[in-house]
N, C-alpha and C positions, 0 to 999 in steps of 0.2 A: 521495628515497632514504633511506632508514633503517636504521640499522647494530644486527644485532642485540646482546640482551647475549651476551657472555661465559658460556659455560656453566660449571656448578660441577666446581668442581676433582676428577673422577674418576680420577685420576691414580693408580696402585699401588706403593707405598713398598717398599722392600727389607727386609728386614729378617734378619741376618746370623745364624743361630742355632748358639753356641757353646757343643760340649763336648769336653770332653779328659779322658776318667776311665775308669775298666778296666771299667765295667760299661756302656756306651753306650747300654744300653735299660733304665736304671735308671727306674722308675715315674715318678719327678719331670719328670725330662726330656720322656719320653713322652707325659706326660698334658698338660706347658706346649704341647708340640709340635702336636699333635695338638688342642686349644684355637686355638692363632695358626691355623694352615692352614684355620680356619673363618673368618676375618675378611677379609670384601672390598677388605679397602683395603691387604692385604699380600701380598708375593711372599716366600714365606719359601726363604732362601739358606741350605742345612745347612754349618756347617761342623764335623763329626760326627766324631771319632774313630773305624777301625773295628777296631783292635787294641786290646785292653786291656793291652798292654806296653808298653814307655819309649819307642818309636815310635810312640805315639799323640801327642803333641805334635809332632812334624812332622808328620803326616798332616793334625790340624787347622788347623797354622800354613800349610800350604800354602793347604789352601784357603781360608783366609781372604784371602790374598794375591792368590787366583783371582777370589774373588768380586770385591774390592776393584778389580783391572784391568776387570773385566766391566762390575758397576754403577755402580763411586763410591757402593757402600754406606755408608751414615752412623749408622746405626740396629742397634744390633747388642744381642744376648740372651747373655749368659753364665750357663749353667747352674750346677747344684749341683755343689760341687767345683772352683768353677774360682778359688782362692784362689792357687794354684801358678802358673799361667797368664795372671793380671790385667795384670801389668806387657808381659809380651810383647804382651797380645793392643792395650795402650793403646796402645805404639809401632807397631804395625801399621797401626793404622785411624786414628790421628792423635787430638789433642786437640781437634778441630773436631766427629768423631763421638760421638754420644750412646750411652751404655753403662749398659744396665740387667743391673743384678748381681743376680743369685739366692743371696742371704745365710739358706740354709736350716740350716745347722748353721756355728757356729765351729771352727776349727781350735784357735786359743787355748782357747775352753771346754772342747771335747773334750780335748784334752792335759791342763791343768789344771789344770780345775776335775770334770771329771767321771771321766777316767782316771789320774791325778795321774802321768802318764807322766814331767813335771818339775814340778820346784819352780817354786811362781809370783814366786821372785826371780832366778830363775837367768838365766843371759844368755842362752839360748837362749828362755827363755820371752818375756823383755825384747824379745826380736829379734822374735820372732810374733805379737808384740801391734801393735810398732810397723806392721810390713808390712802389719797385717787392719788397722787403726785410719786406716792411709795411701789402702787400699782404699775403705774406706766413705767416708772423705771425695773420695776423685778420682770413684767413678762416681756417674753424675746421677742414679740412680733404683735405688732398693732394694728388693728383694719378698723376704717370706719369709712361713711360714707359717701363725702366728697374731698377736694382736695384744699377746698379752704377748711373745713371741717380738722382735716392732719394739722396745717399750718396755725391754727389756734390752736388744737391741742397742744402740739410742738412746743408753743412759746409761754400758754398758760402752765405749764407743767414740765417745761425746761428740763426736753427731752428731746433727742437729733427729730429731724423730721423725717427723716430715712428710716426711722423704728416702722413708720406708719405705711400700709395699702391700703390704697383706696379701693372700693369695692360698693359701685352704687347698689342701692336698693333694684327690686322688683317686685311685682304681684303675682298672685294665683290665675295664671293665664288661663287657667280651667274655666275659671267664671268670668273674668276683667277679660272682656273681648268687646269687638262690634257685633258679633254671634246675637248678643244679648237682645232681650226681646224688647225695644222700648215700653216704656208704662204709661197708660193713658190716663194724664190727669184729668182731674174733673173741675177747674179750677174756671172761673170767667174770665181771666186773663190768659190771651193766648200766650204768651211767652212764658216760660218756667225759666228761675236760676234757682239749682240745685246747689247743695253745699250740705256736708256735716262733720260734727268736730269734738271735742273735750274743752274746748274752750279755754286750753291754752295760750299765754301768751304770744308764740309765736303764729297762731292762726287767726287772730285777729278778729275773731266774731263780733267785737261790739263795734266796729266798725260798718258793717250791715247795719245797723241804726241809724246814724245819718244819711248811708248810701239810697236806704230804703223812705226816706224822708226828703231827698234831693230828688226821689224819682215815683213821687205821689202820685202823679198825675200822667205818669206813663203806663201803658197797660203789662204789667209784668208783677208776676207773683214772686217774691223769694220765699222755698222750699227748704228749709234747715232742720236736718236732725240731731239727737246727740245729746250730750250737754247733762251736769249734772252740778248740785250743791248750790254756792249761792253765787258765780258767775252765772250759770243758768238762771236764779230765780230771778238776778239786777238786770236781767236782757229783757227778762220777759216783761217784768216788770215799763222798766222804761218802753215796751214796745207799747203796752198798755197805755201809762201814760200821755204819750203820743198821737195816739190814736193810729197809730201804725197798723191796719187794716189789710196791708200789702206782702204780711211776712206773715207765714204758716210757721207751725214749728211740731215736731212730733218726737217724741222722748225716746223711741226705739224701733229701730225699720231692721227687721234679721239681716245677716250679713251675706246669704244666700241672694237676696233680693234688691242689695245694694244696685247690682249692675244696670237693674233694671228702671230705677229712678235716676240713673246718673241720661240713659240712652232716653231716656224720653222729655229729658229738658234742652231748652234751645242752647242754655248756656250754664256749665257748671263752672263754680268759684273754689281755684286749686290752692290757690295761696302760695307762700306764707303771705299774710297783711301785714302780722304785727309787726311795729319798726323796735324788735329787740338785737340782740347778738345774735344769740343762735339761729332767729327768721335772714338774718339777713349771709349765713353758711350754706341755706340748704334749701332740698325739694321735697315737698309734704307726700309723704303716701298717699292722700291722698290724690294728688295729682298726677301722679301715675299710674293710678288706678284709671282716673277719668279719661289719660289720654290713652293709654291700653281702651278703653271701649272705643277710641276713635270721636270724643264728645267734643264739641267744643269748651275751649278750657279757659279761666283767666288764670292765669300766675302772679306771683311776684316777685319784682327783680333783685333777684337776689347775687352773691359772686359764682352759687352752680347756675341758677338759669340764665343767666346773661352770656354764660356761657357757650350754652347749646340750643338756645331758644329765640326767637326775632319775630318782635311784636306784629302781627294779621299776617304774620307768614305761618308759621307753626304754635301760634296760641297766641291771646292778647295779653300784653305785660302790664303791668303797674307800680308805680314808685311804691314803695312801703311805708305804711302808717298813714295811706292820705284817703280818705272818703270821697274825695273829689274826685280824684285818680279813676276808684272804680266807679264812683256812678259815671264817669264820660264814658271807660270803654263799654257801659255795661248798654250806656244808650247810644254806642257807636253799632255794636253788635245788635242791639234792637231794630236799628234803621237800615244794617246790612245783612240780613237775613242769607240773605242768598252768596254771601262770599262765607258764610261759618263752615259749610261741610268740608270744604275745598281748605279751608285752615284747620279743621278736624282730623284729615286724613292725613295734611303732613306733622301733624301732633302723634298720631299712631305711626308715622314711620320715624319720626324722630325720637319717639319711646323704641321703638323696636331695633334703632340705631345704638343706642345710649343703656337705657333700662331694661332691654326685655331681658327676659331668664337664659337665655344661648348666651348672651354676652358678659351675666355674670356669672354664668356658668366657666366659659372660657375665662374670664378673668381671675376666678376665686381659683382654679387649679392648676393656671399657669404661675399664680404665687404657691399652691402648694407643694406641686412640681420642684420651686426652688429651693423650698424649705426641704425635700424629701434630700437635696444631693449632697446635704452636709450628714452624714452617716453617725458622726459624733454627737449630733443632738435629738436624735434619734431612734 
């Protein structure tokens, strides 16, 4: 009689996937989502806010409680934003379950260092640091989205840099393609520069002000949407002032229809401009969005795109925080029309190298792959 072996552990891991934030189909979340539901060795449990109101933390905490009765899940994903939410969601699932935090923007950064919303000695600020600082050190596994990105967090928050994966962003390749149907402006200036934003510090919108006043007498319209409160109203306003004639601006274009303003400008503006901390970490979504349709794109040089990007080869660069910078490349690209597609196309293979959804696909599950082989934390 012979006993066979033990077959290999095909067994399917739960894996708790938590958000609690007003926008629930926020790109980040989607695209991590929609990556794990491709990985054989997981059952992904949503625990998914579906109000963007102040009841969306019970809706999530429920089901997390749901899951938790169901599978004795132990393995659980906390999205972007979930800085509000950490401490509740650790006393739910216990200190036995493994908690990987998506450390994609600071709370403390953003407050201030980048929107100087408070003083960085004030007690409130004191208070934000300590709570994000408490964070990174209680969950077992950190992703965020590039690798300088880790290496500031790392040292702002004086935690190994090893806790961190890097794990770039991507778009809804459903709609962000060349697929996309150009839009035909109706504008008298043949050239379009696309661009839309919140008007944050690290995108740099008020910098289109002088750009757009350096390049008066060039035939090109800038097209910007977005934008809201009183950074929106001191743009518009100074455009007014100015007599800034040259720059359109439209408060809300659906997001279905985005692709189709980005394909039908000669030149969209991906950014970051702003010359802050965190512009000078990273790559804008929205710039991967523009180079996913294959548009011609400007960037800003930042330590991820200098990385993987090389100025009229795969997009035009620009130093950060200089109006001079973009109006040159913006009337280089005016005057060389006919070399933009041919730097368009290797901007879509260079997203499709770096950013597209296969490759954070492969990457988000060959880290969770490694997290699966420790059985103890699991």
């Amino acid at each position: 009689m012979t006993i066979d072996a033990e077959p290999a552990d095909t067994r399917k891991h739960h894996l708790g996937f938590v958000l609690s934030y007003k926008l629930p189909k926020y790109i980040r979340s989607t695209t991590l989502r929609a990556a794990l539901v491709k990985n054989p060795a997981l059952i992904l449990d949503d625990a998914v806010n579906e109000s963007p109101k102040a009841k969306r933390y019970c809706q999530t905490f429920k089901k997390i409680m749901r899951i938790r009765k169901q599978h004795k899940t132990r393995l659980w994903l906390i999205n972007f934003r979930g800085h509000e939410i950490y401490w509740p969601v650790r006393w739910l699932v216990g200190k036995r379950s493994t908690i990987i935090f998506d450390q994609l923007i600071s709370p403390y950064d953003a407050w201030i260092n980048e929107r100087k919303t408070f003083k960085e000695k004030s007690l409130l600020a004191r208070l934000v640091y300590r709570v994000e600082k408490a964070i990174m050190a209680d969950a077992d596994h950190l992703i965020t989205d590039s690798s300088d990105q880790a290496q500031y967090y790392a040292e702002l928050y004086q935690v190994p840099v090893e806790k961190f994966t890097v794990i770039r962003g991507s778009v809804d390749e459903s709609m962000f393609s060349p697929d996309a149907p150009p839009k035909k402006y109706d504008f008298a200036e043949p050239f379009v520069i696309f661009t839309y934003g919140t008007f944050i510090p690290l995108h740099g919108m008020e910098l289109i002000l002088p750009v757009a006043e350096m390049l008066k007498d060039l035939p090109v319209r800038f097209m910007i949407a977005g934008g809201k409160g009183k950074k929106l109203a001191d743009f518009l306003e100074t455009r007014e002032t100015r007599g800034l004639t040259n720059i359109s601006h439209v408060a809300w274009i659906n997001f279905t229809e985005l692709p189709s303003y980005m394909r039908g400008a000669g030149l969209c503006l991906g950014g970051p401009f702003g010359d802050s901390r965190q512009a000078k970490r990273v790559i804008t979504g929205k710039a991967l969005q523009f180079l996913a349709c294959e548009c011609p794109t400007l960037i800003g040089s930042t330590g991820e795109t200098r990385e993987i990007f090389e100025d009229k080869k795969n997009c035009l660069m620009v130093e950060l925080g200089s109006p001079r910078a973009i109006a040159d490349a913006i009337q280089w690209a005016f005057h060389h029309q006919d070399q933009l597609p041919a730097i368009a196309r290797q901007g879509r293979l260079t997203y499709e190298k770096y950013y597209s959804m296969a490759v954070l696909t492969l990457n988000l599950n060959k880290f969770i792959d490694s997290v699966l082989k420790d059985p103890d934390k699991i």
